[in-house]
C-alpha positions as CSV (number, residue, x, y, z in Angstrom):
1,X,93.6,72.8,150.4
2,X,92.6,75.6,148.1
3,X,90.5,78.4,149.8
4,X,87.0,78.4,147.7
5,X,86.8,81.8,146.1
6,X,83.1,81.6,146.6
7,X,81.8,80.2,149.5
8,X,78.3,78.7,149.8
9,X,76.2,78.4,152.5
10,X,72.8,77.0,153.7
11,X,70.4,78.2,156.1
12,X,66.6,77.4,156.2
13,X,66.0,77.0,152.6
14,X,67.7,80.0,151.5
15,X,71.6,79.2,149.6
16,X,74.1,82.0,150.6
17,X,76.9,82.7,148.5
18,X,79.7,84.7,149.7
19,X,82.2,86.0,147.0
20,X,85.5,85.8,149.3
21,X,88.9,87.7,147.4
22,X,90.1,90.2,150.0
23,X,90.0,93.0,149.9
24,X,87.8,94.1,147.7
25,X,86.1,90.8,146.3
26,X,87.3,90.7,143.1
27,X,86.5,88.2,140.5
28,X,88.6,85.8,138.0
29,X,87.8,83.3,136.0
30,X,88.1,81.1,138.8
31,X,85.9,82.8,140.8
32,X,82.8,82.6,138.0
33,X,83.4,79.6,137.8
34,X,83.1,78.1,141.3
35,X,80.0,80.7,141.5
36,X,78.7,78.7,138.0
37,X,79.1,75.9,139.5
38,X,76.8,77.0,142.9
39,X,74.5,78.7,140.9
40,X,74.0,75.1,139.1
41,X,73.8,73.1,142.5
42,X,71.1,76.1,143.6
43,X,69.2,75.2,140.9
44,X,69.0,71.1,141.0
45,X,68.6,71.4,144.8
46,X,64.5,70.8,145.7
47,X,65.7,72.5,149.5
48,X,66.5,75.7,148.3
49,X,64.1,78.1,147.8
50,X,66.8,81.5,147.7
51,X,69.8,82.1,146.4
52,X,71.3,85.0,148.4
53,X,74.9,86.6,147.2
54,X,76.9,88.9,149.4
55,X,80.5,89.6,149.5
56,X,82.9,89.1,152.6
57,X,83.8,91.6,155.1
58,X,81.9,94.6,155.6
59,X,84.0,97.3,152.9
60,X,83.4,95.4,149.8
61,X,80.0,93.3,147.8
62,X,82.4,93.2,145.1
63,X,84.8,96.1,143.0
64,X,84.2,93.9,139.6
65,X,86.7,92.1,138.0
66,X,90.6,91.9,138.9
67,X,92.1,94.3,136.7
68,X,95.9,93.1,137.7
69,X,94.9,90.2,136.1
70,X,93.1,92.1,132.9
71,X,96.3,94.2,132.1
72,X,98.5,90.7,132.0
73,X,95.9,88.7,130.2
74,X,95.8,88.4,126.3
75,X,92.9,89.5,124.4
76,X,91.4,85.7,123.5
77,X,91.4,85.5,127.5
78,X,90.1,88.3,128.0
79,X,87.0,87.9,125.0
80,X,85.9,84.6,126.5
81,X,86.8,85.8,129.9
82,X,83.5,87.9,129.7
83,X,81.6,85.6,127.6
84,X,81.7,82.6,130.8
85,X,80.6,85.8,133.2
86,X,77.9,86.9,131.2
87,X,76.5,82.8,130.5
88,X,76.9,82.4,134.3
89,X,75.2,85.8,134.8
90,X,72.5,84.5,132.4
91,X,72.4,81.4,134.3
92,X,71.7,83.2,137.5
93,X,68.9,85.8,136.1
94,X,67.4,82.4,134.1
95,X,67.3,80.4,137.3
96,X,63.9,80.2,138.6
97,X,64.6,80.1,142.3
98,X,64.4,84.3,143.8
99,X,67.9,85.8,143.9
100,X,68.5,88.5,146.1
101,X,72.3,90.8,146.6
102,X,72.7,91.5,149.6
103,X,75.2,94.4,149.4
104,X,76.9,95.0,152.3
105,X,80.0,97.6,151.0
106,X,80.8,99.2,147.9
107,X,79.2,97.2,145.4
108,X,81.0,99.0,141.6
109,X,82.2,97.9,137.7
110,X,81.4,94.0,137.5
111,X,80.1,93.8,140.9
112,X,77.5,95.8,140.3
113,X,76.7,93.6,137.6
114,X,76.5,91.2,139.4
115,X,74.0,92.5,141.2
116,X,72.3,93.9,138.4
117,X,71.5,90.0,137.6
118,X,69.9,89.6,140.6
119,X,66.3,89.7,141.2
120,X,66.2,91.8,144.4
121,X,68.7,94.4,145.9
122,X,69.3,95.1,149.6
123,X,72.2,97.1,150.6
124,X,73.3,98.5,154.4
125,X,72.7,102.2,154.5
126,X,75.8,103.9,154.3
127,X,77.4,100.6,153.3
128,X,79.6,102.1,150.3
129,X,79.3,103.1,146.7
130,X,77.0,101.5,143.9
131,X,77.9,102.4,140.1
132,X,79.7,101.7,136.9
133,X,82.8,103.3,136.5
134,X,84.6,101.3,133.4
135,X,84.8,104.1,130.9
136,X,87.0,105.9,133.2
137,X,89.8,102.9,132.5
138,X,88.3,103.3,128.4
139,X,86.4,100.2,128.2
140,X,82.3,99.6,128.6
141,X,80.4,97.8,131.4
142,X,80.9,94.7,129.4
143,X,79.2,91.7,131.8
144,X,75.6,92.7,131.4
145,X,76.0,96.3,132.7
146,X,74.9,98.5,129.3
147,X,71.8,95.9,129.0
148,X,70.6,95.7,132.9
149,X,71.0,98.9,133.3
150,X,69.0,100.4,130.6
151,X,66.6,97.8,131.1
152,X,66.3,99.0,134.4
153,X,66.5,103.0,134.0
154,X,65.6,103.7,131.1
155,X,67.8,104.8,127.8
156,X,69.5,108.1,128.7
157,X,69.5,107.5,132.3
158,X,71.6,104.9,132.1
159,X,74.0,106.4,129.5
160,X,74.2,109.5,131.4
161,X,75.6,107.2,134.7
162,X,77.8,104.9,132.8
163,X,78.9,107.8,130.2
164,X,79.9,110.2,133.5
165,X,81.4,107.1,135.2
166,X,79.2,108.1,138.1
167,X,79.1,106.6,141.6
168,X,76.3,107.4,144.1
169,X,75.4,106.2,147.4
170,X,72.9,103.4,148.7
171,X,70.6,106.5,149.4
172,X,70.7,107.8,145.5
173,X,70.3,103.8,144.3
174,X,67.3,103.5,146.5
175,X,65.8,106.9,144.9
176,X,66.8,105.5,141.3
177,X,64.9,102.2,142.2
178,X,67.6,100.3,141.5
179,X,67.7,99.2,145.4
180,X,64.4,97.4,147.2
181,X,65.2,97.7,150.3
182,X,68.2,99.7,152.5
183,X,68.8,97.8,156.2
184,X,69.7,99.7,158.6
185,X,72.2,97.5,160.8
186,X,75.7,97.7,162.1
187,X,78.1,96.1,159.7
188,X,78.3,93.0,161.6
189,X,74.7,92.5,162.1
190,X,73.4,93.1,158.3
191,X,73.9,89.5,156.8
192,X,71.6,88.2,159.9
193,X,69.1,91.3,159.2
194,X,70.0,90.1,154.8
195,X,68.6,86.6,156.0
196,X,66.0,87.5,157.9
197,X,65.0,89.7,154.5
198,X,65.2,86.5,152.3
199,X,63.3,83.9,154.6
200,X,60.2,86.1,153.8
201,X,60.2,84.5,150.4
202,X,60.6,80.9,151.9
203,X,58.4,78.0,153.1
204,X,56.0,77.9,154.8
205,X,55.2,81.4,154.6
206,X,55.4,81.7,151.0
207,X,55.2,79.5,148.1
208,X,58.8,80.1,146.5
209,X,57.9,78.2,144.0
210,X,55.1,80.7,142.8
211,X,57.7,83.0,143.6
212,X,60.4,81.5,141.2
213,X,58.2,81.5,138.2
214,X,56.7,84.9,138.7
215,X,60.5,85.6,138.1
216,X,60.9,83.8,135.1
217,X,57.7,85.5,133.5
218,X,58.4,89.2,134.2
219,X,62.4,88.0,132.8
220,X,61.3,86.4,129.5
221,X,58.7,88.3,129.2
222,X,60.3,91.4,129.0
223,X,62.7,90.5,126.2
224,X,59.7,89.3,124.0
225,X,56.5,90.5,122.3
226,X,53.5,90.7,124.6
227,X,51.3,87.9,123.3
228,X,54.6,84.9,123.5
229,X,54.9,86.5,127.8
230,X,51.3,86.0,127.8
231,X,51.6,82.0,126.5
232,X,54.5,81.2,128.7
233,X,52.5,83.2,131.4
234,X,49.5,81.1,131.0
235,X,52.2,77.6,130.8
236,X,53.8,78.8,133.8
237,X,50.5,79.7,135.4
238,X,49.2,76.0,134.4
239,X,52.3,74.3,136.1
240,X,51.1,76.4,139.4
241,X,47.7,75.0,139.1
242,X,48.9,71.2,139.5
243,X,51.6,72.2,142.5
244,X,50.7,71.1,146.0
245,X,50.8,75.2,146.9
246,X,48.3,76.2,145.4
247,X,45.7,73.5,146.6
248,X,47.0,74.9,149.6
249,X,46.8,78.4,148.9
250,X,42.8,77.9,147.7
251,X,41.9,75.9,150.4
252,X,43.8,77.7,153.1
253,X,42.0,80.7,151.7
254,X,38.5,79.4,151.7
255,X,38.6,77.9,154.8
256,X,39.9,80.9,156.7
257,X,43.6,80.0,157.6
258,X,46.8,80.8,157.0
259,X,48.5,78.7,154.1
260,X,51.4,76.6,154.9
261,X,53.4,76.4,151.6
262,X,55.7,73.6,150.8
263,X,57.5,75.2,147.9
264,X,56.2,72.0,146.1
């Protein structure tokens, strides 16, 4: 039996998936594609209310793509190579469920991508380095990283790190804002303390599903005009209205009491 390349994992409403290619977690095709295909069951699945990625061990989230494999592979590979990462990266970031990276090691090239798609970052101090490297092998970021980045920095900020090739510790990410949240935690203790960080977000002490569409308003709504993220706000805000949480949530609140959300 074939080892999963991505393994996935339940526990208490939140979905963990573990990208598993020692040593350093590298991706293929076949790994996006077994993490496509989780991302999809995530999705469908009324029980999860997370999505959580890590990578295994405690030296490596993920050092991007396998670049043995880029050197053999033809260009045609190669093209639609990064066009399935960047649809199952869109499929993630589109995905209106919270997703949080859980970086527990050096987390560089397409695995900082990767995390880049992801709503939330938490990393292990002193886990690693966190950065984008690619022009010093003469290519770009090329699975999201120019767009997330600058999206997330700012214009010359993020040419500046991706023009330099720069790496920076969890400390400097956390300063930059691209981390939430650094854990402190031995190695083999952070994906507990990672867990215990993702079942805030969770039933019955939060109404994920509120959650999940505050996500997908802040994400469209950043790529369009400010009176179409105020309709879909208003559309998703509607949909809210009719959910079993927030007749919760009022009543909860006007009687005095702590809500107990269903994520329904």
């Amino acid at each position: 039996m074939t080892t999963p390349l991505v393994n996935a994992s339940k526990h208490d409403g939140v979905m963990v998936l573990e990208l598993r290619n020692p040593p350093a977690n590298t991706y293929s095709y076949e790994m996006m594609r077994e993490l496509d295909a989780h991302i999809l069951d995530a999705r469908m699945d009324e029980s999860v209310h997370v999505v959580m990625l890590t990578g295994a061990g405690d030296k490596f989230f993920c050092a991007g793509a396998d670049i043995t494999m880029l050197e053999k592979a033809a260009p045609y590979f190669k093209y639609n190579f990064c066009l399935h990462a960047n649809e199952t990266l869109c499929r993630l970031e589109q995905t209106a469920k919270l997703v949080i990276a859980a970086i527990n090691g050096h987390c560089v090239g397409g695995g900082f991508e990767v995390a880049l798609a992801c709503d939330l970052r938490i990393a292990r101090r002193d886990a690693g380095k966190i950065g984008l490297p690619e022009v010093s092998l003469g290519v770009l970021p090329g699975t999201g990283g120019t767009q997330r980045l600058g999206r997330a920095l700012g214009r010359a900020k993020a040419i500046e790190l991706m023009a330099e090739g720069a790496t920076f510790s969890i400390e400097e990410a956390k300063a930059l804002g691209l981390v939430n949240a650094v854990v402190d935690a031995p190695a083999g203790e952070f994906r507990a303390k990672a867990l215990e960080y993702a079942r805030k977000f969770v039933p019955p002490a939060k109404a994920s599903r509120a959650v999940g569409l505050i996500k997908r308003a802040v994400t469209t709504g950043l790529e369009v005009g400010l009176e179409q993220g105020l309709a879909l706000e208003r559309e998703l805000q509607q949909r809210l209205f009719e959910s079993q949480d927030a007749k919760e949530g009022i009543a909860a609140y006007n009687a005095r009491r702590p809500p107990s959300f269903s994520g329904k």
